[in-house]
C-alpha positions in Angstrom: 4.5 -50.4 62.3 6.6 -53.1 64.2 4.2 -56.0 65.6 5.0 -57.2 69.3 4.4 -60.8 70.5 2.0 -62.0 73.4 4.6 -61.3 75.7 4.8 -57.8 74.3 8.6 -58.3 73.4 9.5 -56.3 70.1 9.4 -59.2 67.0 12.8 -59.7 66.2 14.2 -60.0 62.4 10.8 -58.5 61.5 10.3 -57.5 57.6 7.3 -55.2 57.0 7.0 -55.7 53.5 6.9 -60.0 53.9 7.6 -61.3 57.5 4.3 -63.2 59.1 3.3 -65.6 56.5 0.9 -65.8 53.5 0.7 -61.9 52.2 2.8 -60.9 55.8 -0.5 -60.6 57.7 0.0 -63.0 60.3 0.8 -59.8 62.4 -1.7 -57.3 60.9 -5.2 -57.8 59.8 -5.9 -56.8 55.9 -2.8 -55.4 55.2 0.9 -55.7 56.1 3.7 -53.2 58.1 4.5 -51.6 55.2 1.3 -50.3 54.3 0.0 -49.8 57.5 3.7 -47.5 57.9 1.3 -44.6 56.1 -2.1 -45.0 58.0 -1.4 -41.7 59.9 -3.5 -39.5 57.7 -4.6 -37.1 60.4 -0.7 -36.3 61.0 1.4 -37.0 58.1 3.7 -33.9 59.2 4.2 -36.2 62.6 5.0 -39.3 60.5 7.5 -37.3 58.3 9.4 -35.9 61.5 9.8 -39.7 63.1 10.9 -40.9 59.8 13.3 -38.6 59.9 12.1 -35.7 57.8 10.1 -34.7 54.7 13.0 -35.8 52.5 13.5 -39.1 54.3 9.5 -39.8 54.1 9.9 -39.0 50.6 12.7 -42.0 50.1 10.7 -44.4 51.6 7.5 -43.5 49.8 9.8 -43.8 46.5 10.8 -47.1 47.7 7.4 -48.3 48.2 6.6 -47.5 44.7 9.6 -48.8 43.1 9.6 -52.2 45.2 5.9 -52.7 45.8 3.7 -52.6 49.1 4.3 -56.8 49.4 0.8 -57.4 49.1 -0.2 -60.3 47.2 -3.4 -58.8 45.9 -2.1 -55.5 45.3 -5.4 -54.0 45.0 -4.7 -51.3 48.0 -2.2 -50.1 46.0 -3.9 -47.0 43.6 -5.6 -45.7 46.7 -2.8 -45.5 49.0 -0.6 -43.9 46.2 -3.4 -41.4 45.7 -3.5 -40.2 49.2 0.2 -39.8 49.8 0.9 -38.1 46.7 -1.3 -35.5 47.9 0.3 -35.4 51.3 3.5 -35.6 49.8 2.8 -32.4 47.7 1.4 -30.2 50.9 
């Protein structure tokens, strides 16, 4: 997820995981890019292929878990690792 701004221009120097203030939600609403990367549940084969592939999903998802979602609260974290570990193993 990449946020545009009211002029629908691209955010430039964006960070997913800390970019738009206080717990990086000044672009996204309960959450921040980085999460919000794996909210395609009804097509996870989709967001694999424009990651790049299944192995390339797979390094990111291992990324997320070994550097954290960037969420101050953390308390999305057990459910989102739940769900894609599933998807992962499909």
């Amino acid at each position: 997820m990449w946020p545009r701004d009211a002029a629908g221009q691209w955010i430039e120097l964006f960070d997913p995981a800390s970019s738009g203030g206080q717990g990086a939600r000044d672009y996204f609403t309960e959450n921040n890019g980085m999460m919000f990367n794996w909210h395609v549940r009804h097509d996870l084969s989709g967001l694999f292929e424009l990651m790049g592939g299944r192995s390339c999903a797979e390094k990111k998802l291992d990324e997320l878990f070994r550097n954290g979602t960037g969420c101050q609260a953390r308390r999305f974290g057990p459910l989102l690792q739940g769900c894609l570990q599933a998807a992962v193993q499909e």
